[in-house]
C-alpha positions in Angstrom: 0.0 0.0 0.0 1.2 3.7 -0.9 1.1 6.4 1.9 1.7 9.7 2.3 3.1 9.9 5.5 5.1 13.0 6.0 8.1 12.7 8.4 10.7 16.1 8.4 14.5 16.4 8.1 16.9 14.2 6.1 15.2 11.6 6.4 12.3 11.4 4.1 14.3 12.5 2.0 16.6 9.5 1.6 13.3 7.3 2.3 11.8 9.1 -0.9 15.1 7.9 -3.1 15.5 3.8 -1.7 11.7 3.8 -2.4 11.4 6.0 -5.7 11.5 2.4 -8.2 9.2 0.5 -5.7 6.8 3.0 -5.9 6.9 3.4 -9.9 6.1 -0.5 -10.2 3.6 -0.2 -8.4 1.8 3.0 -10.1 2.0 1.3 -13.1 0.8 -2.0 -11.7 -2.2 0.2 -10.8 -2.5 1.9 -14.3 -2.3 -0.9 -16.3 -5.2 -2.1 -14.3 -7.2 0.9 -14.5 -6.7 1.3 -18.3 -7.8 -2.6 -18.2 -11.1 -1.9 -16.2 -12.1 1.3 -17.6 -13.8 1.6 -20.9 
């Protein structure tokens, strides 16, 4: 599941980075599903 959270300092944004190709998968997981569903 993809959240939002919002955490401050250096942190987030190395989290944003290690995540950045995990999170790309998995929108296009979720748009090749909604261009399969939607007429």
């Amino acid at each position: 599941m993809q959240l939002a959270h919002v955490s401050g300092g250096t942190r987030s944004v190395y989290n944003h980075a290690a995540y950045l190709a995990t999170r790309r998968e998995m929108m296009q997981f979720w748009a090749d599903w909604l261009d399969e569903k939607v007429p």
